[in-house]
C-alpha positions in Angstrom: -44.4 -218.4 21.0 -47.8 -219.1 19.7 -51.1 -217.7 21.7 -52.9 -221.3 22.1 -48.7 -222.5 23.3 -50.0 -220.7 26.3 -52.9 -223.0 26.8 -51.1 -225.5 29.1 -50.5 -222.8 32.0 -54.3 -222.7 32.4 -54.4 -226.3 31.7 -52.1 -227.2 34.3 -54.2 -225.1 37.0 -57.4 -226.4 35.7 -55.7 -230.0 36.3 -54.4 -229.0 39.7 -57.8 -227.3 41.2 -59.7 -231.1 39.8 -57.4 -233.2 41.7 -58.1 -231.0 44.8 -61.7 -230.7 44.4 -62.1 -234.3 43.7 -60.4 -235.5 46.5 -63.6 -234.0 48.6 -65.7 -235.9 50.9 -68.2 -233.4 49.9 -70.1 -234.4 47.2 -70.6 -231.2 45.7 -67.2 -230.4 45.6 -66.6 -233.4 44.1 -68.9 -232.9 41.6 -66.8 -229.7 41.0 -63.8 -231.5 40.8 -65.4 -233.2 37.7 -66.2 -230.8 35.5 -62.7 -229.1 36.2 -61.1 -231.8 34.9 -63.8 -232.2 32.3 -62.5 -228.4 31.4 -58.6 -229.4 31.3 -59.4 -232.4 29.0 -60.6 -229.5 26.4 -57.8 -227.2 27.4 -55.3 -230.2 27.4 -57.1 -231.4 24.2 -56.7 -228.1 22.2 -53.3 -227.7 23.2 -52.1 -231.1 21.9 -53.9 -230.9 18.6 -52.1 -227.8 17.9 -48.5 -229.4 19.2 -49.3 -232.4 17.4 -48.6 -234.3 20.5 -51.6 -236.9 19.6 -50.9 -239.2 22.4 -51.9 -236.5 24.8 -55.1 -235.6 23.1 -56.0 -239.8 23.2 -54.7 -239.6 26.9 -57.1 -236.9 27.6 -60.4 -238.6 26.0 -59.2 -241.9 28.2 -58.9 -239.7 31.5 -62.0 -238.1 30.6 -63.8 -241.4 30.1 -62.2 -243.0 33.6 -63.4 -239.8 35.4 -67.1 -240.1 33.8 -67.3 -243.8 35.2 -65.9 -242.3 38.7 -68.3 -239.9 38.7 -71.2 -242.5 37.6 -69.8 -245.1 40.0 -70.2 -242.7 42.8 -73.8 -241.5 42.0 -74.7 -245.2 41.9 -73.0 -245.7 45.3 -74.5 -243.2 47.1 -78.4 -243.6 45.8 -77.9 -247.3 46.8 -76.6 -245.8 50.3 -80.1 -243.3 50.7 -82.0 -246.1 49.7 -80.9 -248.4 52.6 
């Protein structure tokens, strides 16, 4: 077994720990929650390129691209909320 083969332990954790923290009605922990799972795209990322599983590696820019429109999606929500 390969060093970076043992990438998708961590990624796996990272992933888990996100989907917790983004769940949060707190905003910072939300906030956490996105650049965990901004961290398990890389991890996830690195550890397909090297598997050659491509169709992961695309499935992680696409997640990461969803999450960053959730995360801008909120931050628009809630300044329209302070501002009423």
């Amino acid at each position: 077994m390969d060093l970076v083969d043992l990438l998708q332990w961590p990624a796996m954790g990272l992933t888990l720990a996100a989907a917790w923290w983004v769940a949060s009605s707190n905003a910072k922990r939300r906030n956490l929650g996105f650049w965990l799972f901004t961290a398990s795209n890389v991890v996830w990322a690195a550890w397909g390129l090297h598997a050659d599983a491509y169709a992961l590696v695309v499935l992680q820019i696409g997640l990461f691209a969803l999450n960053l429109r959730g995360m801008r999606k909120t931050e628009t929500e809630s300044s329209q909320r302070s501002a009423a």
